[in-house]
Structure formats: C-alpha cells, structure tokens
N, C-alpha and C positions, 0 to 999 in steps of 0.2 A: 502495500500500500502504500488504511489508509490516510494520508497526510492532512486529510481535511474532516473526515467523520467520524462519529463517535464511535469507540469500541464496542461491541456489540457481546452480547451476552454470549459465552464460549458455547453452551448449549443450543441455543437459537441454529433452528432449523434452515433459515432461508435469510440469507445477507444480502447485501451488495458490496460488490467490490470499485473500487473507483478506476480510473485508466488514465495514469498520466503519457503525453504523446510528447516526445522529443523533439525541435524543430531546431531549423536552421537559418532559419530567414522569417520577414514578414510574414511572406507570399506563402512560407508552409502554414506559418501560424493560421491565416484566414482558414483554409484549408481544414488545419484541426478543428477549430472554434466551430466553424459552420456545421462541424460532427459532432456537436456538441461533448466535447471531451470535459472531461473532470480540472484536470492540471495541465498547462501550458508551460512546458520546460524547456527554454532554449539553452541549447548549447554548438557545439561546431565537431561535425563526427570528425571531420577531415585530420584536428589534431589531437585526439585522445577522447579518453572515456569520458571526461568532465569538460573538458577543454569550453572556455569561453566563448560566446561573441560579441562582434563590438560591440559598446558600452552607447552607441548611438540608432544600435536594434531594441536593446532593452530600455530607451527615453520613449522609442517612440508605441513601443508595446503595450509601457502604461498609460501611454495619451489614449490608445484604440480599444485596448481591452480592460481596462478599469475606470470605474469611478460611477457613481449612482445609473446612469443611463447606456452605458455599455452592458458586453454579456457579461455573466456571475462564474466566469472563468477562473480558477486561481492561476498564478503567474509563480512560475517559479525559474532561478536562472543558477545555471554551472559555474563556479569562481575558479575549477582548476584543480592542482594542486598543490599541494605545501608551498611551494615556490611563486605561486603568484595570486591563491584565495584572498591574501588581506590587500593588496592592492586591488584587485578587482569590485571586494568587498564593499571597497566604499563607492564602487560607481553604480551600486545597483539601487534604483529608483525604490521610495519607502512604498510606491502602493504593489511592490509582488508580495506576495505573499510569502514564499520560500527561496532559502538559496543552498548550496550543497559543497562542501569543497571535498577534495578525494585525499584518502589520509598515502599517500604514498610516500614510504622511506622518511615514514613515522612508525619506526617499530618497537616505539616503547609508548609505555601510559604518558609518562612526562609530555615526552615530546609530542604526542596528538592532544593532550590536553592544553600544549601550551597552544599550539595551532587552533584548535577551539577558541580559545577565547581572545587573543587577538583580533581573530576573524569575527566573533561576536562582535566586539568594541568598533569595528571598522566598519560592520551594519548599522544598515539605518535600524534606532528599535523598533518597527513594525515588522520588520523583516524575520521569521526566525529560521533558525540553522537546525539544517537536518543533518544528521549524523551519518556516514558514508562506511559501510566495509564494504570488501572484493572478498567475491567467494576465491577468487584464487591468491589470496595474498599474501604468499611467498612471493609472487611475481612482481609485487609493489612493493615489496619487503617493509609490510606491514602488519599489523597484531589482526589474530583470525575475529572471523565474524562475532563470534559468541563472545571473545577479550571488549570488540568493541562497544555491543551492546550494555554490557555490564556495567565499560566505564562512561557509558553517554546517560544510562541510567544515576549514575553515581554524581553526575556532572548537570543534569536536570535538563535534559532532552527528552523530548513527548516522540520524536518520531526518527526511526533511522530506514535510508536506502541499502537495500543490497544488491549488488553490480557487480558486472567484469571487469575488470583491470584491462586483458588481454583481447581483442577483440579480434580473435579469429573462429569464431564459430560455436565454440564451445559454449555452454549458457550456466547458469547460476547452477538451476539443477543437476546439470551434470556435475558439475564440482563437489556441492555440499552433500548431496543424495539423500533421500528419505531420511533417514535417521538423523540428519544434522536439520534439514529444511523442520522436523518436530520440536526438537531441542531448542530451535529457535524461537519458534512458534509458541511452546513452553514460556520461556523468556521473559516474550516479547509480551506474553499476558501478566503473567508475574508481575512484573513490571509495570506495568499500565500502558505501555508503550504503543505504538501504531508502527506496521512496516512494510514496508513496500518490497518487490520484488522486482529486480531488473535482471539484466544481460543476458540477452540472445533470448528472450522467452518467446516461445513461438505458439502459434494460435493452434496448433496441432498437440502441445501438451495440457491444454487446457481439463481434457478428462484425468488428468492426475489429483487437480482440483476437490473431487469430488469425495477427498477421504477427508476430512473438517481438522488432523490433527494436523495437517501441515499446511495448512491453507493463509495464503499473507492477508493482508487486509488490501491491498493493491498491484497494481503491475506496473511498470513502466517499461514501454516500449520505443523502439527507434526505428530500428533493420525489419521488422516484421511487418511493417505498416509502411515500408518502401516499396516502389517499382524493383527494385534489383540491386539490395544490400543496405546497409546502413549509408554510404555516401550520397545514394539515390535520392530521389523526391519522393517523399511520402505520398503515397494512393489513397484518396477517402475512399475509395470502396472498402478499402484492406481494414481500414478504421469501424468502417459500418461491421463490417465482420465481426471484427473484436466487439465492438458494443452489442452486438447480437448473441455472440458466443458466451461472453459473459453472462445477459438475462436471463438465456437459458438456463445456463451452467446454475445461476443464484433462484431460480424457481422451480427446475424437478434433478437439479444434479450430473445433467446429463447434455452436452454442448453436441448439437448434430455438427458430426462430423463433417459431412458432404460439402464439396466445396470450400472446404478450408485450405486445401492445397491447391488454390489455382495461382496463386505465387508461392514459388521454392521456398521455404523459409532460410534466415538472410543475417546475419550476424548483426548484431544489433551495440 
C-alpha cells in the first residue's frame, strides 16, 4: 500500500486496496489521473528506482492536480537516494502529499536514521516521509526489509514502501517469498503501520493476493502499466486493468485472469 486509508480490521473479509501509478512526465500524469488512480508518484525510471524529476514537473503538478477544485489525487514525489533526498527535499511543493527517499548504502540504523531526519527537516511539514526498503538489499547495501520497518516504527513512520533496488525483472515477490511477504505483513499490523508493495509487480500475480496473511495494503506500479517496460509510456488501458483486477480480487477473491497478458509483463 495503503498510504492514504485507514487500516482495516485484519479479519475483515472484503478490503480495498489503493494503486499508486509511477509517472514521468505531465503528459503520463493526465493519463493516470483520468484512470482515476489513488496516488500520483513521479519519478524518472531512466535513472534509478527512486531517481527524481525536475523540480519544475513537481510546481507544476501541484498547480493541476491539487487544491479544492482539482481531482482528490494524492501526489507523491521520488527524492533519490542518500546522496541527493535532502537536497531534492526541499524542492518538493507542500501540497503532495508524500515523498520517499531510497535508503541505499545506509547499512546501519545510525546512518538511515540520520538520513531520515535531515530529509524530514528539509520537507515542507505537510509533506510526510514514507519509509523505503528493497526486497533485495544487499544490492543497495542496505538493512533488510523487516530491520527497516522496525526502525521506521521506532522513528514514528505511519507508512513504508517496499521496492527493487535492481530493476531487471525480478519483483518484490520473488525476492522476499511467502514466508517473508507474512512476516511482514505481521509487522506491519503490529505496528499500526500501512504498506505498500512495489517492484516489478505484475497484474498476473495478483491471485497470490487472495491468501489475506500476506496481502499489502497497496501496490505500486511503473513497468506493468507500460506499452513495453518501465522506460515506456504508460497505457491506461493496462491501468483500467489493474483497477478492474483489483475490485474483483477485493469483492469474491478471485481477479479473472483472461486478458491480463495482453502486454508481457515489464520490469517495473
């Protein structure tokens, strides 16, 4: 997840999930928003998992998509990581509502802790900071998913992303696998916490969904919701999908498969 609704009673039979969409441009954003998506996340796949864009996409984001008489979109934007989150930090406009930086080659408590709050202090306060692990992170030479949820609970974070580092195919799920994606899950209720699920998730594992002990409260998507990879231009048909496959999946459990693969799924 999810980063914007309220946790939902772990029993409860029938949820919804939210869908944040990654973009790269205006021109994807309209695109999202008119599919009426949950979260509007920009970032720039060209340079990494988080990697930012300009600082004059995000002025003009919050002119189009926020304020009483635009859509009820939330806005959230990519700072980077450790090397360039608090500078970016400060260029992000107070009406998004979320911003994320990627803990890379922060592999202790200390040093992602101290990275947190710089980057706090360098947000506008309306802004809040969501907490970032990589299922794969040895590859970021950073502390595993479960080290960082712990210390972002201890640090008074309501919501952490989980992502690729590595963006060659491989996706959240295959790295953490059932028994970690519960643990999490565990967690992340323990906690009180909200979490979302990123990298590489593709619209064809959405029936793994349907067992409630490992289910995020969200998803965030890039590659899957492209013509042809995460660099590509996102397709709102592929979007409509996702938002379809979702209502299903959240009202009998069960996401018709059919036509999910009419694009390859796409590293995200």
């Amino acid at each position: 997840m999810t980063f914007s609704m309220k946790i939902p009673d772990v029993a409860q039979q029938t949820r919804r999930w939210e869908l944040l969409v990654s973009v790269r441009s205006l021109a994807e954003a309209e695109i999202a928003v008119a599919e009426s998506i949950d979260i509007l996340d920009f970032k720039e796949p060209l340079l990494g998992p988080l990697a930012p864009v300009d600082s004059s996409i995000l002025r003009e984001a919050a002119t189009r998509f926020s304020g009483p008489s635009s859509t009820s979109v939330l806005l959230s934007a990519a700072l980077g990581e450790r090397d360039t989150a608090m500078q970016v930090a400060g260029q992000i406009p107070a009406s998004f509502a979320f911003a994320k930086a990627g803990p890379k080659h922060c592999g202790t408590a200390r040093e992602l802790t101290a990275m947190w709050t710089e980057v706090r202090h360098a947000l506008a306060s309306p802004v809040e900071l969501v907490a970032v692990a990589y299922a794969d992170a040895s590859a970021a030479e950073t502390l595993e998913p479960e080290e960082i949820v712990s210390l972002a609970h201890q640090h008074g974070f309501r919501r952490i992303l989980i992502d690729t580092f590595v963006k060659d195919g491989r996706s959240s799920v295959e790295h953490l696998q059932r028994d970690r994606l519960r643990a999490l899950r565990h967690l992340t209720r323990t906690f009180g916490m909200q979490w979302m699920l990123a990298g590489a998730i593709r619209l064809d594992d959405l029936h793994r969904w349907r067992e409630t002990d490992t289910q995020p409260d969200g998803f965030g998507v890039r590659g899957d919701i492209c013509s042809s990879g995460r660099e590509s231009e996102i397709a709102p048909q592929r979007i409509r999908l996702w938002q379809q496959h979702l209502t299903e999946l959240q009202t009998d459990g069960t996401p018709n498969r059919q036509n999910s693969s009419r694009f390859s799924p796409s590293r995200d």
